[in-house]
N, C-alpha and C positions, 0 to 999 in steps of 0.2 A: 435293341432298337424296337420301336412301336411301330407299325403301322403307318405310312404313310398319307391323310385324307387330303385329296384335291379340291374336291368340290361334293357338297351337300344340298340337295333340292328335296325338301321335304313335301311339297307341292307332288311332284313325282313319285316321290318314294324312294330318288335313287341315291349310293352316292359313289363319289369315281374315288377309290385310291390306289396306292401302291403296296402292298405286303413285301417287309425289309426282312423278315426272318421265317422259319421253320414254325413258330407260333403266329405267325398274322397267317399263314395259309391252312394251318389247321384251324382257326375261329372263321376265315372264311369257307372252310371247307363245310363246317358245321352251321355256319349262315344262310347256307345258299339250298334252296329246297328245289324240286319239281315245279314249274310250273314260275318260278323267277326268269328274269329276265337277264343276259348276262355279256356287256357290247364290248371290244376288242379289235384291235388294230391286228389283221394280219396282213398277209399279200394274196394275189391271184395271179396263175399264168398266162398270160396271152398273146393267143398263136396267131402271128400272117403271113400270108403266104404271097410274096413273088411272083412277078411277072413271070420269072424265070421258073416257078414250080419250087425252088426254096421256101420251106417254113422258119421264118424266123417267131422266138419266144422270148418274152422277158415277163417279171415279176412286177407289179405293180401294188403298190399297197392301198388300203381300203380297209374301212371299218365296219362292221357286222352285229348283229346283236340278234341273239339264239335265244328261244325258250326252251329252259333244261328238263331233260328227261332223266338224265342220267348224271353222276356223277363217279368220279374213281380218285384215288389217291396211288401215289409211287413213291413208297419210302425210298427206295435205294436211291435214287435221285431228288428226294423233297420239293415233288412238282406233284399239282394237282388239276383235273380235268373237267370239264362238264361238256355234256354232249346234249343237239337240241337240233331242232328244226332251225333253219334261219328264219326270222322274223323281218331283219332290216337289214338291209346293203342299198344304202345308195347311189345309184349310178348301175349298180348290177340288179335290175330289179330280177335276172337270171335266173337271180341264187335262190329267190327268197322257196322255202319248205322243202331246201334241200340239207340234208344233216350235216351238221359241220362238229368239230370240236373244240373247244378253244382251251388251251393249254395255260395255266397257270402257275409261272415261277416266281421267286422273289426277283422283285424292281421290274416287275410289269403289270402295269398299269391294264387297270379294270371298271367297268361300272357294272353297277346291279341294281337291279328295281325291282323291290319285293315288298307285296305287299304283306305277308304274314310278319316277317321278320325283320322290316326294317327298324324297328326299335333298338335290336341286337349291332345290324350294321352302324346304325349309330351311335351305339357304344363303342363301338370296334375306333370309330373315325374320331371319334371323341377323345379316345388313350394318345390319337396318332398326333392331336393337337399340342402333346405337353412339350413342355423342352425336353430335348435330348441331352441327356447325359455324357459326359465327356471323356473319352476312351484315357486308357490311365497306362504308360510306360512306367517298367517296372525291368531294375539291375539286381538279379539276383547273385551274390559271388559268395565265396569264400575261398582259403588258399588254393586250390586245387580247380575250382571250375566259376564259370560267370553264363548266366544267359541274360539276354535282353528280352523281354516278353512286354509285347501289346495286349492290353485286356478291355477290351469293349464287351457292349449288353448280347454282343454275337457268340461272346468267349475267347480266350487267347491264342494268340501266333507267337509262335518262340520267334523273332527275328534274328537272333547272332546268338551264338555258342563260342565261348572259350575255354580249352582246358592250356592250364599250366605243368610246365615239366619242371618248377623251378622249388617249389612250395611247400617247406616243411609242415605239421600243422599249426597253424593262428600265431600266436604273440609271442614273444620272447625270444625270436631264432636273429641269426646276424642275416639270413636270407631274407627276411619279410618282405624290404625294397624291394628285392629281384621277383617277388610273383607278381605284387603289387605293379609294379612299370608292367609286367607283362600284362595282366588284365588291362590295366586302364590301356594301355597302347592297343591293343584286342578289341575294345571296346570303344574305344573315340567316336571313330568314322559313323559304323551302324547307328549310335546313339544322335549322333550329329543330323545325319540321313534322317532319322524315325523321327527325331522331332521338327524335322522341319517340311517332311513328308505327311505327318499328320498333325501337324501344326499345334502341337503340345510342348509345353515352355518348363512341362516338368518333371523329372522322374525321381520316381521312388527308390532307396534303395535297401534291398534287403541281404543281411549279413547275417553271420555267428556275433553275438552282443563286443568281443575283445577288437572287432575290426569293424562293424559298423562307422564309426567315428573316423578310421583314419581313409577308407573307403570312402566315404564320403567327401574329407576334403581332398584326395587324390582327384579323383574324378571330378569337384566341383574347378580344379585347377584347368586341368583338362580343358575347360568346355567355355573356361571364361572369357576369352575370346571371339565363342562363335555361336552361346548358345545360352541360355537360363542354367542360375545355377540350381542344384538340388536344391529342394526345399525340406523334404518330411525322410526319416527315415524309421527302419520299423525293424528288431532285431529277432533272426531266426536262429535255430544251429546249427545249420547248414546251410549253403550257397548251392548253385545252378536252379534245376527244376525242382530237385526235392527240398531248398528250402522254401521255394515260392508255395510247391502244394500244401510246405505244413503253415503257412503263414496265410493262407487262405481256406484251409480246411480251422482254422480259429478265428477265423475274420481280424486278422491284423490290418488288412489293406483299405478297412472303412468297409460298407454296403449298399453306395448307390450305383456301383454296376452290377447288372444281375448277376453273372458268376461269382464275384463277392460276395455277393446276398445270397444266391444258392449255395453254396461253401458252409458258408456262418451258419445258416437253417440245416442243413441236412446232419452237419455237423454236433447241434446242439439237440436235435430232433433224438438221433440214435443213441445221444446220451441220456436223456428223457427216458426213450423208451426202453433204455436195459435198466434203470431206476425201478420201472412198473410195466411190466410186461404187458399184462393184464389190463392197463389203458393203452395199449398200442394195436397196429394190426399193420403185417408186412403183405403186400400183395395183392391180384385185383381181388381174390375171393373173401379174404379176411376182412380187408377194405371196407368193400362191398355190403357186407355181414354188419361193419360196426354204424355204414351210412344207417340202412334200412332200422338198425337199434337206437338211431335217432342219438348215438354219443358223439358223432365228431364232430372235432373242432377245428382240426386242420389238415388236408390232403397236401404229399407232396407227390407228385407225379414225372417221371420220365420224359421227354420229349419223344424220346426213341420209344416207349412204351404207348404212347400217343397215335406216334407213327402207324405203327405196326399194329396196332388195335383201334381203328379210326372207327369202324362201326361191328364194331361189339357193344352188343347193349348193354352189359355189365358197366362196362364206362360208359357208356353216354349217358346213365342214372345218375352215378357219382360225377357226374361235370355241368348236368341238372340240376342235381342240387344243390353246387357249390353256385352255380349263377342266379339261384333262388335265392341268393344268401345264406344257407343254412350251416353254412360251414364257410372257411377260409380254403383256397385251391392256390398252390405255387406250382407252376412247370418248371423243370429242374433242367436248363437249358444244353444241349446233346457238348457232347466235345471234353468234358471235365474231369475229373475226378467223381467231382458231386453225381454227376451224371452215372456213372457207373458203379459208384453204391447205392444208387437208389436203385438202377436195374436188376446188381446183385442180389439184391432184395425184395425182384418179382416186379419190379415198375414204381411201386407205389410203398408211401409210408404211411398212416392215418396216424392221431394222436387223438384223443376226447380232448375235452373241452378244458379239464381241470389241466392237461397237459400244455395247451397250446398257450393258457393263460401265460405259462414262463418262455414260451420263446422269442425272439429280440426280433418282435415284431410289430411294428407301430399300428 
């Protein structure tokens, strides 16, 4: 998911959006400097007191706008802060040059008016303008186990788990029917539920190549009654989770959600680099090393490496220069597989130039 942009006043300098991921709050974190401006909807308590000598107190909400001194990040939570004087509260003219903090998570809603970096901001709101991409249900099975997995640009949720007690292995056996009913009966409901919960008409499904075909019309039976039938299917050799990871650690599943796209890249990246060691660099310091030797061509980057190293100046060169254009930069979004070969890998991948040329990158 991108970035959500509300409104843009270039007049101003400001713009209001919402950050939907772990990556809109790291570009805003790195957006927002000293001395920006930064408005937000919180509440105030306020206290009366009774005739009787009772205080009563409730929450009243109200919107504020701070100029920031400070800033902080909280991986373990992926919430981000800035602290500042208050500058505006209307109605509480109170508050105004008393320090306040306002807390920044995903799906809340922000403005900011800066005059150095509003160019950046409006890049940021700019991405938030495309269409969004449409999360992709995905039937992993084979004899022995099935999961149903949502996969959006956030990254996947296993939804339903099946294993079978009936299942000898794949084709040939007089039991096939008996695992087959038991998945798809396993499977129905949740499938039924998810697409009509996220309003997706379609699912994918991945098998061993001997049962793709009869999996598919099982379950396209299943559903025909109450739901779209299957349309694509993609063959792995294995069923549950570990046929989906190798079927997305080779980009079978296509690349316009980002964890497909991170998958396929990290994927083809690490084959590149044990090709030619010597055009690769694993790491921030290697990294680092090959930016300032002016060879790369493409950075792939940890989220979680992000997180946890928000101002460390060693990355903030290398995410300089990839906004300079001087290079290509991917965040490799947290939650995945991809995700934690790239961190096993120190955070970061780099490739030169001749390398990036071959990766399945438009």
């Amino acid at each position: 998911m991108a970035v959500r942009a509300i409104a843009v006043d270039e007049l101003k300098r400001s713009v209001r959006l919402v950050p939907e991921s772990g990556v809109d709050l790291i570009n805003l974190y790195r957006s927002v400097e000293r001395g920006d401006l930064v408005f937000a909807e919180t509440t105030r308590e306020i206290k009366k007191e009774r005739a009787s000598g009772e205080v009563d107190s409730k929450r009243i909400p109200l919107r504020i706008g701070i100029e920031v001194e400070r800033k902080s990040a909280d991986p373990s939570i992926r919430r981000i802060s800035f602290l500042g004087r208050i500058v505006d509260a209307p109605g509480h003219e109170d508050l105004l040059k008393k320090h306040h903090t306002v807390h920044v998570e995903r799906g809340r809603e922000i403005e900011v008016v800066s005059r150095e970096r509003f160019g950046r901001l409006l890049a940021i709101s700019e991405v938030g303008k495309r269409k969004p991409v449409r999360p992709m249900l995905v039937v992993s099975a084979d004899d022995e186990r099935a999961a149903l997995v949502l996969i959006s640009d956030e990254g996947y949720v296993v939804l339903k788990t099946v294993e079978t007690s009936s299942g000898p292995k794949y084709s040939g056996s007089e039991r096939v029917s008996s695992w087959k009913e038991e998945l798809v009966t396993g499977m129905k409901d949740a499938m039924l539920d998810a697409m009509e919960r996220y309003n997706e008409p379609e699912v994918v499904v991945v098998a061993p190549q001997p049962l793709v075909d009869g999996l598919t019309s099982d379950l396209r039976r299943a559903l025909s009654s109450r739901g779209e039938v299957l349309k694509r299917t993609v063959p792995a050799s294995a069923g549950g989770i570990e046929g989906l990871m190798e079927v997305l650690r080779r980009g079978g599943l296509g690349k316009d959600l980002k964890p497909l796209y991170d998958a396929l890249l990290v994927e083809r990246s690490l084959e590149l680099a044990l090709e030619d060691p010597r055009s690769s660099a694993f790491g921030p310091a290697e990294t680092l090393l090959m930016v300032r030797e002016r060879k790369v061509g493409m950075v792939l980057v940890a989220e979680d490496h992000l997180w946890t190293n928000l101002n460390d100046p060693g990355l903030d060169e290398v995410l300089r220069g990839a906004e300079s254009g001087k290079y290509r930069l991917r965040v490799v979004a947290s939650g995945g597989m991809a995700s934690d070969r790239v961190m096993a890998l120190g955070g970061m991948i780099a490739l030169d130039k001749a390398l990036t040329s071959r990766l399945p990158i438009g």
